[in-house]
C-alpha atoms as an extended CHARMM CRD file, in Angstrom:
* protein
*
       252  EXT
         1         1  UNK       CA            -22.2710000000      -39.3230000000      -46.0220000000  PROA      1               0.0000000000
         2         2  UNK       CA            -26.0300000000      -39.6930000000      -45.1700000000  PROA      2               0.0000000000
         3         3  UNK       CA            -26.9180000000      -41.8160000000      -42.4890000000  PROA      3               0.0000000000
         4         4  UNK       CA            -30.0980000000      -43.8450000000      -42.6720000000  PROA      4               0.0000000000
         5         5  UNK       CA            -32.4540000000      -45.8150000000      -39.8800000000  PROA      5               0.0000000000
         6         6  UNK       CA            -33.2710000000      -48.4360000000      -42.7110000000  PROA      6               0.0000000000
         7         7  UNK       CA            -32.1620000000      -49.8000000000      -45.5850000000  PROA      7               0.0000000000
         8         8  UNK       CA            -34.3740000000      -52.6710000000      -46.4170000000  PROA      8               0.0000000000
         9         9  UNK       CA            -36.8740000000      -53.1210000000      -49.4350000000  PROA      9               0.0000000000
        10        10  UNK       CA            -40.3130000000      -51.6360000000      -49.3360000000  PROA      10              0.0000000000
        11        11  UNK       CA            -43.0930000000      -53.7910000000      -48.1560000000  PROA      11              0.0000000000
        12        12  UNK       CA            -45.5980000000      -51.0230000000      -48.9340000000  PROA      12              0.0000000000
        13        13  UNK       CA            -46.5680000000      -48.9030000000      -52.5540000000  PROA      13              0.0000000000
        14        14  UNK       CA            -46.0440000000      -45.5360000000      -51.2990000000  PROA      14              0.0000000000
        15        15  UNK       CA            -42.8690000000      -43.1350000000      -49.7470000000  PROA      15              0.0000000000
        16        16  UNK       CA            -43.4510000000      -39.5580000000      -48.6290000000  PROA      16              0.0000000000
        17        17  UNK       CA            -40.4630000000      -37.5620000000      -48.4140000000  PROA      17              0.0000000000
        18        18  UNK       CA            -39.9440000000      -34.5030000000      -46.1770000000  PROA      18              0.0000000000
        19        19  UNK       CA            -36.7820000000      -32.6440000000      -46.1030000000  PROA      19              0.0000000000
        20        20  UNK       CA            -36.4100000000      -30.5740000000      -42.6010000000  PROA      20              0.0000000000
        21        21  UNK       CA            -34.4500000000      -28.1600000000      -41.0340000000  PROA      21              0.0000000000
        22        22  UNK       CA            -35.5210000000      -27.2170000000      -37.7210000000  PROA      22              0.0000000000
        23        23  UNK       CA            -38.9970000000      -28.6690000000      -37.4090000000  PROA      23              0.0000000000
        24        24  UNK       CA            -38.9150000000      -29.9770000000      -34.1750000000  PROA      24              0.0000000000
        25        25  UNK       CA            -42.1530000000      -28.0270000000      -33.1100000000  PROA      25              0.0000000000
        26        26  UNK       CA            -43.6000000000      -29.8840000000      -36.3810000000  PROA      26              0.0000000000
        27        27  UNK       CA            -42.5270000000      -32.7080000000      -37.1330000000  PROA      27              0.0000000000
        28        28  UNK       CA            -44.0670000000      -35.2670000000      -35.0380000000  PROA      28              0.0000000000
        29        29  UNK       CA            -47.6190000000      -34.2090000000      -35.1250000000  PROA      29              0.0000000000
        30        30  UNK       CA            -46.8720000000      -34.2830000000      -39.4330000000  PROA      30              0.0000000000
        31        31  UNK       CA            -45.7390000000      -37.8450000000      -39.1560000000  PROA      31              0.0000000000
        32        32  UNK       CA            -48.6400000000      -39.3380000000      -36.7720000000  PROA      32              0.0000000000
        33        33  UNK       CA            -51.0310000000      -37.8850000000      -39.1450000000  PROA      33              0.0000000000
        34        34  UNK       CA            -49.0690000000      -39.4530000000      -42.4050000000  PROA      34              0.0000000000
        35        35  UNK       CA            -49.0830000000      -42.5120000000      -40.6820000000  PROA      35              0.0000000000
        36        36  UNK       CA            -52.9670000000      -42.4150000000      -40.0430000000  PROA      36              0.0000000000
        37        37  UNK       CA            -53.6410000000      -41.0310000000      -43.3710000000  PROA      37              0.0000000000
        38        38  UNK       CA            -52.9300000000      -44.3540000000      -45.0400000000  PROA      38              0.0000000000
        39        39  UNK       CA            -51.2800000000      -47.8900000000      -44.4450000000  PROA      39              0.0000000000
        40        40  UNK       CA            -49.8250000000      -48.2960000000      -47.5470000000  PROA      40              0.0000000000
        41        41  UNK       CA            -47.4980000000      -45.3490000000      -47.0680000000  PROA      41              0.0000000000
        42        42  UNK       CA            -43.9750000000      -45.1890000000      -45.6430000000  PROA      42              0.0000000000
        43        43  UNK       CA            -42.2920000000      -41.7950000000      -44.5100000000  PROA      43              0.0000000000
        44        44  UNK       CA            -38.3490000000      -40.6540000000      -45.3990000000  PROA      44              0.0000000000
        45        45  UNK       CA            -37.3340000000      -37.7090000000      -43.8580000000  PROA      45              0.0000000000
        46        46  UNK       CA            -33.5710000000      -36.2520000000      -44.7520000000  PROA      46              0.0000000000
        47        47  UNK       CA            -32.5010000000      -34.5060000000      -42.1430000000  PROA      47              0.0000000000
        48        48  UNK       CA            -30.1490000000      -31.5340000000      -42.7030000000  PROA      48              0.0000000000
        49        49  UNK       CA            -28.1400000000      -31.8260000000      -39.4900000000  PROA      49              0.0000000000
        50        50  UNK       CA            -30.9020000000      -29.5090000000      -37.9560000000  PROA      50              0.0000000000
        51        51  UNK       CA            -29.3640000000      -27.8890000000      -34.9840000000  PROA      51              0.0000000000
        52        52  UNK       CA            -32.9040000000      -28.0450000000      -32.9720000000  PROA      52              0.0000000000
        53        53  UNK       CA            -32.5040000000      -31.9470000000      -32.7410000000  PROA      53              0.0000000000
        54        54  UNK       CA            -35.3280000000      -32.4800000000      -34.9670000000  PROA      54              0.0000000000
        55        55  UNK       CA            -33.4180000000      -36.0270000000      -36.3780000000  PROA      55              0.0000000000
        56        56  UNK       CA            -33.4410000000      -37.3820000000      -32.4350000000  PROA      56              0.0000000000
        57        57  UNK       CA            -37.2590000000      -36.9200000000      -32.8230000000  PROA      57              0.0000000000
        58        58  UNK       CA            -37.2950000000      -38.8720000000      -35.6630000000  PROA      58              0.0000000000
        59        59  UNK       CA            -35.1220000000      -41.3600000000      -34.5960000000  PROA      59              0.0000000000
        60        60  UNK       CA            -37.3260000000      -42.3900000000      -31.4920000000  PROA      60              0.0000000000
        61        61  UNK       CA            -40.5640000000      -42.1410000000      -34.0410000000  PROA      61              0.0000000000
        62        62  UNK       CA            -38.6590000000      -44.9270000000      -36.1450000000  PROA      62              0.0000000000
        63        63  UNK       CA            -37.2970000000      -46.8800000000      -33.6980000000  PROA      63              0.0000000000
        64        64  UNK       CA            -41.3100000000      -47.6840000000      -32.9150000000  PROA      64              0.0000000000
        65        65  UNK       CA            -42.5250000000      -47.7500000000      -36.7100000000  PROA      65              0.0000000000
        66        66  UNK       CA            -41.1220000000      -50.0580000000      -39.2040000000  PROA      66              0.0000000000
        67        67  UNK       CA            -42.4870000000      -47.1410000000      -42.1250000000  PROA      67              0.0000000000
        68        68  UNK       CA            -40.5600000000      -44.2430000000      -40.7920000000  PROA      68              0.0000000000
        69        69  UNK       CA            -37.0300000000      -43.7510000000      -41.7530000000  PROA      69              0.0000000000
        70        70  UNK       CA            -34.7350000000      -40.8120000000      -41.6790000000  PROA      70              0.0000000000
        71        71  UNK       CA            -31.5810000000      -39.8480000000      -43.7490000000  PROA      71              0.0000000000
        72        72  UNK       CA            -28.9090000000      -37.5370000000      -41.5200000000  PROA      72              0.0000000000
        73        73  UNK       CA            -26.7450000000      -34.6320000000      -44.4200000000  PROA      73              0.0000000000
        74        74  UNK       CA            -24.0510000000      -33.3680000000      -43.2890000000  PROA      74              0.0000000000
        75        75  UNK       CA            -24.7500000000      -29.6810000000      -43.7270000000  PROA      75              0.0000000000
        76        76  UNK       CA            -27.7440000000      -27.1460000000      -45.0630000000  PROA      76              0.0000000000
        77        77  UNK       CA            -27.6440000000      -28.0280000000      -48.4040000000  PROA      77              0.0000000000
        78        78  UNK       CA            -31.1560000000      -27.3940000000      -49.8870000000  PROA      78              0.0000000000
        79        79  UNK       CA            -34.7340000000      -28.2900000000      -50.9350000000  PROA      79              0.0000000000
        80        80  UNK       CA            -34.3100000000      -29.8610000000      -53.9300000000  PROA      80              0.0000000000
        81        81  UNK       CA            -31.2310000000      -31.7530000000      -53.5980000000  PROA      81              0.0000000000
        82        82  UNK       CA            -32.9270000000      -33.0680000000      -50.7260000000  PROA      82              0.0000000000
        83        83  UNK       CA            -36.1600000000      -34.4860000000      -52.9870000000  PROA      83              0.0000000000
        84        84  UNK       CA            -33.8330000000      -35.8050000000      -55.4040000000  PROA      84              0.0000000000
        85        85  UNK       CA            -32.1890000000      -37.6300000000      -52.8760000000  PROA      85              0.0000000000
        86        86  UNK       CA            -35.2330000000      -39.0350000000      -51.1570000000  PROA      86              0.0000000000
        87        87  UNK       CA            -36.3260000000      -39.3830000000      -55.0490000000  PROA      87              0.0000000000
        88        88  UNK       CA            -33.5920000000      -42.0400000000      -55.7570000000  PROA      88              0.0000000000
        89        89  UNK       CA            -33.4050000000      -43.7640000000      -52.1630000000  PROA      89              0.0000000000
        90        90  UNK       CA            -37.1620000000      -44.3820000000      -53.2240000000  PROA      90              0.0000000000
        91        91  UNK       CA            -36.4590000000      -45.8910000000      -56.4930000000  PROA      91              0.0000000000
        92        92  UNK       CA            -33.9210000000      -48.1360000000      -55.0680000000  PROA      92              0.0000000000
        93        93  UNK       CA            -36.5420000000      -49.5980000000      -52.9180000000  PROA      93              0.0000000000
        94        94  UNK       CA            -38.9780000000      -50.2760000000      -55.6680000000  PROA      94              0.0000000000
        95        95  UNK       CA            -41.9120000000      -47.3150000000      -54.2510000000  PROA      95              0.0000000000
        96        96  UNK       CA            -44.5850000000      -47.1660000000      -57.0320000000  PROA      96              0.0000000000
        97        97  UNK       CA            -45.1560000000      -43.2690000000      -56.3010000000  PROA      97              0.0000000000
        98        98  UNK       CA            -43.1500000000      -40.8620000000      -54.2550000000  PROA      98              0.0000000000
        99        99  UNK       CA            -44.7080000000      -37.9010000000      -52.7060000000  PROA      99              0.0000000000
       100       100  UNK       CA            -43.1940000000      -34.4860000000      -51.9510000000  PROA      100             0.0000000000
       101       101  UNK       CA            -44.5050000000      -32.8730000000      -48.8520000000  PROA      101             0.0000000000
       102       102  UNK       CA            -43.2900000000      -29.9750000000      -46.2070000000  PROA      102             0.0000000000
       103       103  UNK       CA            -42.8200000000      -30.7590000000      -42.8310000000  PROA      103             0.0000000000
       104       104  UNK       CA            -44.5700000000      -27.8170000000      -41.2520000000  PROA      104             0.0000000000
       105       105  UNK       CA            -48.0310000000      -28.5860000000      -41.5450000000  PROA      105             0.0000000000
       106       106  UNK       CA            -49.1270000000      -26.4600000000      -44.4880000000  PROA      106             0.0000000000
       107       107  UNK       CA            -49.7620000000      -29.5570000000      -46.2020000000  PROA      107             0.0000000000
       108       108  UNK       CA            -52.5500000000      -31.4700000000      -44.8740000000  PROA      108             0.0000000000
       109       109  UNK       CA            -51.3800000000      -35.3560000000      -44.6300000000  PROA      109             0.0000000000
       110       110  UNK       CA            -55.2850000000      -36.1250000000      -44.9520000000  PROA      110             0.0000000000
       111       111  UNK       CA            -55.3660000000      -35.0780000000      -48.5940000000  PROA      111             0.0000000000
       112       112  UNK       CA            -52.4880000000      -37.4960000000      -49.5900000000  PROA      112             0.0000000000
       113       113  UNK       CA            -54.6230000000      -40.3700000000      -50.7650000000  PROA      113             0.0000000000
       114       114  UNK       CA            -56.4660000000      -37.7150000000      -53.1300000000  PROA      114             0.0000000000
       115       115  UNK       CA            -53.0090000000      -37.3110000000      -54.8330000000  PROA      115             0.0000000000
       116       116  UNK       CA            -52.3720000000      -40.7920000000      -54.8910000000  PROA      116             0.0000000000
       117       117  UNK       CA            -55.3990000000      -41.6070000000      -56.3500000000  PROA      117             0.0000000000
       118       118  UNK       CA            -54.9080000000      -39.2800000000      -59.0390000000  PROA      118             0.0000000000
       119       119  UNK       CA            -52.0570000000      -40.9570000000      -60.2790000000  PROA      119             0.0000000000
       120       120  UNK       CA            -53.8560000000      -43.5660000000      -61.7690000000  PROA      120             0.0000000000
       121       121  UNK       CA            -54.2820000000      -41.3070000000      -64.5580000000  PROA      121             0.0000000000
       122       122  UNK       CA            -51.6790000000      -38.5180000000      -64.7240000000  PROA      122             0.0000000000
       123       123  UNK       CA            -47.7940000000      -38.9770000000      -64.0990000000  PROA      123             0.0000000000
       124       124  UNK       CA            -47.8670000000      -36.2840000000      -61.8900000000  PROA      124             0.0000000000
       125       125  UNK       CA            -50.2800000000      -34.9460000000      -59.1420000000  PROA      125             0.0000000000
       126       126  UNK       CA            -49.7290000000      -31.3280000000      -57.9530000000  PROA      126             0.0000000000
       127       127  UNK       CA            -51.7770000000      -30.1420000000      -54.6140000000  PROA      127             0.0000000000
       128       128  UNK       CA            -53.0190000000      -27.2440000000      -56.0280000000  PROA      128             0.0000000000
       129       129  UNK       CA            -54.3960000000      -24.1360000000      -54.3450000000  PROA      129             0.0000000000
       130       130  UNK       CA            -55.3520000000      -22.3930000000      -58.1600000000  PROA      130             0.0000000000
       131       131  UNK       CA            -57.6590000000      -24.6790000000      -59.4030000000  PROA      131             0.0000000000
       132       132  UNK       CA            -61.8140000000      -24.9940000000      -58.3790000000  PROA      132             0.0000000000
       133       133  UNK       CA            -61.7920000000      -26.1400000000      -55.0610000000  PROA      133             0.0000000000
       134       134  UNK       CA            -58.2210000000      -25.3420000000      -53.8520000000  PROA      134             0.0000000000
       135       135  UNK       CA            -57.4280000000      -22.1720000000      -51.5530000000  PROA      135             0.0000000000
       136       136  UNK       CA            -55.2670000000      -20.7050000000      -49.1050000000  PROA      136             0.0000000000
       137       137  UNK       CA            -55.2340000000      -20.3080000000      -45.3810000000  PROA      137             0.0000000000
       138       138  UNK       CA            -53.9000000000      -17.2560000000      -43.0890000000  PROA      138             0.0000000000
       139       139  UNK       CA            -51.6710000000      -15.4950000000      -46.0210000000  PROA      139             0.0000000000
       140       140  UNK       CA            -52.0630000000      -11.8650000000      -46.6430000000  PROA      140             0.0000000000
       141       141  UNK       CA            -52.7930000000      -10.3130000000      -49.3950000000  PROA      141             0.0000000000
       142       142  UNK       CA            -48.9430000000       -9.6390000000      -50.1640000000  PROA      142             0.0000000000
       143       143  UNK       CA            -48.1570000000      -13.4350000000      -49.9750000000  PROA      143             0.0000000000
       144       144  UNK       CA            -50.9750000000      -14.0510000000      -52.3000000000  PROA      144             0.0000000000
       145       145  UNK       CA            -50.6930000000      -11.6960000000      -55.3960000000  PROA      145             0.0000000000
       146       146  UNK       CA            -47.0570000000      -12.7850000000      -54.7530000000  PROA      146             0.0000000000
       147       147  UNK       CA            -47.8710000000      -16.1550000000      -55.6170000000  PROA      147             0.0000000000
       148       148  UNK       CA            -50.1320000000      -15.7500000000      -58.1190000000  PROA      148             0.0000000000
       149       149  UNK       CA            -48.6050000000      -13.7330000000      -60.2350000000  PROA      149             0.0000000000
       150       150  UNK       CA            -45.3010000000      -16.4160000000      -60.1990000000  PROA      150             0.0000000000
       151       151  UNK       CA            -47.6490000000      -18.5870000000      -61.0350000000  PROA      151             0.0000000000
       152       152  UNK       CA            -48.8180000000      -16.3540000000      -63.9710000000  PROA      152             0.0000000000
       153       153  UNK       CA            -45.3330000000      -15.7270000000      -65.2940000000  PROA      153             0.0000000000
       154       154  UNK       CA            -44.4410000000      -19.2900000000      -65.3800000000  PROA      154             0.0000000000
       155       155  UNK       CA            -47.8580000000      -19.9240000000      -67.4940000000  PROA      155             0.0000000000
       156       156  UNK       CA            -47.1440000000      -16.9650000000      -69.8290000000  PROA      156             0.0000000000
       157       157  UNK       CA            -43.4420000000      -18.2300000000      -70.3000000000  PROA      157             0.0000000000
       158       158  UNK       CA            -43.3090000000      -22.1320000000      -69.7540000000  PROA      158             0.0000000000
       159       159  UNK       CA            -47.3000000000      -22.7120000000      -71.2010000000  PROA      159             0.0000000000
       160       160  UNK       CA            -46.9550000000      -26.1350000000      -69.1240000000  PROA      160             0.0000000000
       161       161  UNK       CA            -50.6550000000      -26.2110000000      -68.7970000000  PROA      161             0.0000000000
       162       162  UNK       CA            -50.2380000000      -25.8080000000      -65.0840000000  PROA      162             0.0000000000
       163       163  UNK       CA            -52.0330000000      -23.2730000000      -62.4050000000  PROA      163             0.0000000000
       164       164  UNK       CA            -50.1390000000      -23.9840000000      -59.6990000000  PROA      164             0.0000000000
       165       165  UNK       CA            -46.4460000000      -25.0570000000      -61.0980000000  PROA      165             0.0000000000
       166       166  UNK       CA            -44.5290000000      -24.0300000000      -57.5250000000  PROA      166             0.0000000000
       167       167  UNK       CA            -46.7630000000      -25.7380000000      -55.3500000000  PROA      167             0.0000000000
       168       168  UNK       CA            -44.8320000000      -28.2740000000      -53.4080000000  PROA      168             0.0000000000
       169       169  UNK       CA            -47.1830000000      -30.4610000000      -52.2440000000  PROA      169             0.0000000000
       170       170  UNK       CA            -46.9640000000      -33.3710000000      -55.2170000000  PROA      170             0.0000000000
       171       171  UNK       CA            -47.3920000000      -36.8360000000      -56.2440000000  PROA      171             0.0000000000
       172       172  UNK       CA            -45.0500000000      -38.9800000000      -58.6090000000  PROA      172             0.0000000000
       173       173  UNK       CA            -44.9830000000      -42.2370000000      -60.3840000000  PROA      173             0.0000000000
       174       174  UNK       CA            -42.1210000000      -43.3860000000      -59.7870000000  PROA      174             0.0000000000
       175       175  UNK       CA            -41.2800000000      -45.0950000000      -63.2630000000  PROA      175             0.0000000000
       176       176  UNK       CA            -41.1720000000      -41.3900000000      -64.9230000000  PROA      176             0.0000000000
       177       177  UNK       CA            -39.0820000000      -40.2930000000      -62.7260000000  PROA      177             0.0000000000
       178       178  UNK       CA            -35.7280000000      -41.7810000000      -64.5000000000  PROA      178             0.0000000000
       179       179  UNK       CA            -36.5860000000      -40.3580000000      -68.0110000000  PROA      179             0.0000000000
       180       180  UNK       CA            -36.3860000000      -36.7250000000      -65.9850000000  PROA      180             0.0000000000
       181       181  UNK       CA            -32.5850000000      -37.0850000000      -66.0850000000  PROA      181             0.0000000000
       182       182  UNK       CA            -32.3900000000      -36.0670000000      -62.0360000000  PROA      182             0.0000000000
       183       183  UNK       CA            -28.6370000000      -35.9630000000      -61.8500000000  PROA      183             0.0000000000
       184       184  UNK       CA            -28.7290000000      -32.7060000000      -63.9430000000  PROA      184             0.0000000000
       185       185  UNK       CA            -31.3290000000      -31.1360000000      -61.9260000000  PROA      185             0.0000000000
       186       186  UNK       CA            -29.8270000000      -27.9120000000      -60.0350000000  PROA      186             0.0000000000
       187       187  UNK       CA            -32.9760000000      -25.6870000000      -58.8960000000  PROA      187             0.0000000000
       188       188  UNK       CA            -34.1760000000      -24.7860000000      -55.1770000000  PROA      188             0.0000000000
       189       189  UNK       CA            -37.1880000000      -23.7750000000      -53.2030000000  PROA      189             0.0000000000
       190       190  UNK       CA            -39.8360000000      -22.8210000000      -56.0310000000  PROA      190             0.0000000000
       191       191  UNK       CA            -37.4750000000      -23.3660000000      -59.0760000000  PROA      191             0.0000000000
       192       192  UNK       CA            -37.3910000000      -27.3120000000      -58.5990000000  PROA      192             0.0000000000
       193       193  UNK       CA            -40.7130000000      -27.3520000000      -58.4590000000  PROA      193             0.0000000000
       194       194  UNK       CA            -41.4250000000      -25.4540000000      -61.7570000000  PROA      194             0.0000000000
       195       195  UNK       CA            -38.0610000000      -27.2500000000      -63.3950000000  PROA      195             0.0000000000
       196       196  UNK       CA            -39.4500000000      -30.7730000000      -62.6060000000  PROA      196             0.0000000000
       197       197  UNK       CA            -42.8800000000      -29.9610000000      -63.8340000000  PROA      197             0.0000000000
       198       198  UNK       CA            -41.1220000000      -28.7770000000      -67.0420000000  PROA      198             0.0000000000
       199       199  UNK       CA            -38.8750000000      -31.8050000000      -67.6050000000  PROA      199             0.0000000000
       200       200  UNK       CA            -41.9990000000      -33.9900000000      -67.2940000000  PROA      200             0.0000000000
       201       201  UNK       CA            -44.0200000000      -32.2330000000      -69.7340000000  PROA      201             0.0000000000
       202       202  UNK       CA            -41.6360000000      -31.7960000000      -72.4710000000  PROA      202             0.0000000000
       203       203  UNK       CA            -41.1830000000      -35.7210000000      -71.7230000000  PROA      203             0.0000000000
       204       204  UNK       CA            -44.9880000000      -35.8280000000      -72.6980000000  PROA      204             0.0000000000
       205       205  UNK       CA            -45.9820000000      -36.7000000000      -69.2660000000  PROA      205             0.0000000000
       206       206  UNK       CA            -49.2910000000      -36.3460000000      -67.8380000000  PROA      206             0.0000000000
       207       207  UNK       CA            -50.1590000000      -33.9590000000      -65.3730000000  PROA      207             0.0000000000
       208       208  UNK       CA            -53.6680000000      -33.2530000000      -62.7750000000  PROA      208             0.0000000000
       209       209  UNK       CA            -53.9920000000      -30.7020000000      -60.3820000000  PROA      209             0.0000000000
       210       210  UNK       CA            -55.4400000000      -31.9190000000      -57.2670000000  PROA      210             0.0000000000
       211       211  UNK       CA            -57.0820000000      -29.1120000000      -55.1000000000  PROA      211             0.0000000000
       212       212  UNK       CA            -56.1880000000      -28.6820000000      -51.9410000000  PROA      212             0.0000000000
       213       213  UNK       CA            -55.9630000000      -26.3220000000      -48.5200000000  PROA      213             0.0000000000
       214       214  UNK       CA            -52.7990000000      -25.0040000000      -48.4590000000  PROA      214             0.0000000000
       215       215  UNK       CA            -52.4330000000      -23.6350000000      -44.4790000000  PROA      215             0.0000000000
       216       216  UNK       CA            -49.6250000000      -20.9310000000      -43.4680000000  PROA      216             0.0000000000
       217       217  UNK       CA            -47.7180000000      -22.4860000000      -40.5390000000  PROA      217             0.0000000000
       218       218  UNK       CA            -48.7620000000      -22.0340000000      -37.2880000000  PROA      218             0.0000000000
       219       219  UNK       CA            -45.5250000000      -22.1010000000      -35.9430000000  PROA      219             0.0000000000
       220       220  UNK       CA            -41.5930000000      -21.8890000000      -36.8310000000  PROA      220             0.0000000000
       221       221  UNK       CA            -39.7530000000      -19.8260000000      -39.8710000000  PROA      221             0.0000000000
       222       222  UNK       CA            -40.8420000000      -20.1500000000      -43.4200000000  PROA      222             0.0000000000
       223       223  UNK       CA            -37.2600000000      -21.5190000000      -45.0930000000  PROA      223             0.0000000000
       224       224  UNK       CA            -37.7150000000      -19.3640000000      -48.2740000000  PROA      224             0.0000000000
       225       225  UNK       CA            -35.9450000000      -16.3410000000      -48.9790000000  PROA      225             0.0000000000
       226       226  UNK       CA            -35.7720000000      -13.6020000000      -51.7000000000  PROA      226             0.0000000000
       227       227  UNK       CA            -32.8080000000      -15.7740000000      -53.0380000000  PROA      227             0.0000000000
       228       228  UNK       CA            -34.6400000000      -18.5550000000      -53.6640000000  PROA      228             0.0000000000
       229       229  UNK       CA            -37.5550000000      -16.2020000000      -55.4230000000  PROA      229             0.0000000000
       230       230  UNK       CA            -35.2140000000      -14.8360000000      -57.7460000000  PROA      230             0.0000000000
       231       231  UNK       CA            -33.5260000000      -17.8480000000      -58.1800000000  PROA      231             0.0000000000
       232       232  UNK       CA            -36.9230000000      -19.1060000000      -59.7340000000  PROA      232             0.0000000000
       233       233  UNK       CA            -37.7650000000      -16.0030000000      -61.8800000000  PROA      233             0.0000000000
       234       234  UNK       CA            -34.0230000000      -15.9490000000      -63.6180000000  PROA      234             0.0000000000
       235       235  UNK       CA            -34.6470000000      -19.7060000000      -64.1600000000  PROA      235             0.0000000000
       236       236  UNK       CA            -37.8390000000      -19.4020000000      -65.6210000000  PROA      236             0.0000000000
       237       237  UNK       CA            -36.8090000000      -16.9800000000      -67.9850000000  PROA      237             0.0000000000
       238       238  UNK       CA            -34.1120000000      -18.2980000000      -69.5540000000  PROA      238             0.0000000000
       239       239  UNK       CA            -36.1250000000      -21.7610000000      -69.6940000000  PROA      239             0.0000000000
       240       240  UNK       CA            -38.8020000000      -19.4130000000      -71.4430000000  PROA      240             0.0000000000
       241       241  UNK       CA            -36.2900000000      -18.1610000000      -73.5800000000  PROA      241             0.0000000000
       242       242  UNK       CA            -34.4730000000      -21.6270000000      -74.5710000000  PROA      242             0.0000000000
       243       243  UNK       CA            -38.1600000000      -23.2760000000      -75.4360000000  PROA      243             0.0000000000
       244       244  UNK       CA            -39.1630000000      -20.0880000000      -77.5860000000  PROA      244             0.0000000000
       245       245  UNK       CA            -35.7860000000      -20.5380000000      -79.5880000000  PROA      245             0.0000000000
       246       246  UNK       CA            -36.2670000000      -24.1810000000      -79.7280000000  PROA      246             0.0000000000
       247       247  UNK       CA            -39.9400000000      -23.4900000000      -81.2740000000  PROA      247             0.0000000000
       248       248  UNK       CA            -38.3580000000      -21.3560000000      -83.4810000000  PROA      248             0.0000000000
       249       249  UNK       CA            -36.0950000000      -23.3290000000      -84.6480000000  PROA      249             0.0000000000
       250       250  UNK       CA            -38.3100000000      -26.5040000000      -85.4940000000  PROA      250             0.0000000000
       251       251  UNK       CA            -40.5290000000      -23.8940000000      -87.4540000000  PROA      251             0.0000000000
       252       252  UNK       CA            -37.6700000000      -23.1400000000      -89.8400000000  PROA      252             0.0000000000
């Protein structure tokens, strides 16, 4: 069972959640600048047993800050299990919006309020490196037609209306989040990104694309693998697939 530094009620509007494994180089640099990025914001990181001690860092940040709290897994057991865990410990505690956000410093903690603040008119806020204004920091040119053309299957398959559907740098409010059906959410890595953004626009939701400076890490292993890429392309097509049948079907 998950262990937790905290299990009082909110006094502030706003929980980031980063899942880790093995950020100790990261992870407390990524937390003083969350904390200065905003006072209305509290910080849950879940913890997946990292075997670098990166939860004993985070304990002795929350044993000094009332708006930093950790959850301890037992095991490895993914990226978006982890959100959807952070997801509902959030709810519980009555956060207006929840924000997704790496650990390693690829997401800038300074460009959180710029998500936030789009959420006064959109359900969902992605940090987007594909719209005007966005871009991306120290990848090669591999990494980057890589990305792009995901992104570019998921349009031509999904249509969601998004540029940027596997960004993971996001913004939620909270009260759509239920409607989303989480429990029934399986995907990982880039697939829980794109799923999510699905489920919330077939729910009619609202979404904006915030730009933003997406940075490589400076230091540390990327946690994505080739399983998690195909993982997202099989998923994508057969959500493609179901949504072109269902269109069909509502024509007839």
């Amino acid at each position: 069972m998950p262990v937790s530094t905290s299990d009082g009620v909110n006094e502030r509007s706003t929980l980031v959640v980063i899942p880790t494994y093995n950020e100790r180089t990261n992870i407390e640099a990524a937390l003083a600048q969350l904390l200065a990025a905003g006072a209305d914001l509290d910080v849950l990181v879940i913890d997946d047993s990292s075997p670098d001690g990166t939860a004993r860092i985070v304990e002795q940040i929350a044993s000094a800050s009332e708006r930093v709290h950790l959850l301890i897994r037992p095991r490895k057991m993914g990226l978006g299990t982890a959100y959807i865990t952070g997801f509902k410990w959030g709810l519980e505690r009555g956060y207006e919006a929840l924000v997704e956000m790496d650990a390693d410093l690829s997401h800038n903690p300074a460009e959180v309020p710029s998500l936030l603040a789009a959420l006064s008119e959109a359900d969902l806020a992605i940090g987007s490196r594909y719209v005007d204004g966005g871009r991306v920091v120290n990848w090669g040119f591999a990494r980057r037609m890589l990305s792009r053309a995901a992104n570019l299957y998921v349009r031509l398959w999904l249509r969601l209306g998004v540029r940027d559907a596997t960004s993971g740098y996001r913004a939620w409010r909270s009260a759509i989040l239920p409607s989303l059906d989480l429990e029934t959410v399986r995907s990982e890595g880039y697939g829980f990104q794109i799923e999510m953004t699905r489920r919330l626009v077939k729910c009619h939701g609202r979404v904006l694309e915030v730009p933003i400076t997406f940075h490589e890490r400076a230091v540390g292993d990327s946690k994505m693998d080739s399983g998690i890429v195909v993982e997202a392309l099989v998923s994508v097509t057969k959500w493609g697939v179901l949504d072109t049948l269902g269109a069909i079907r509502k024509q007839r």
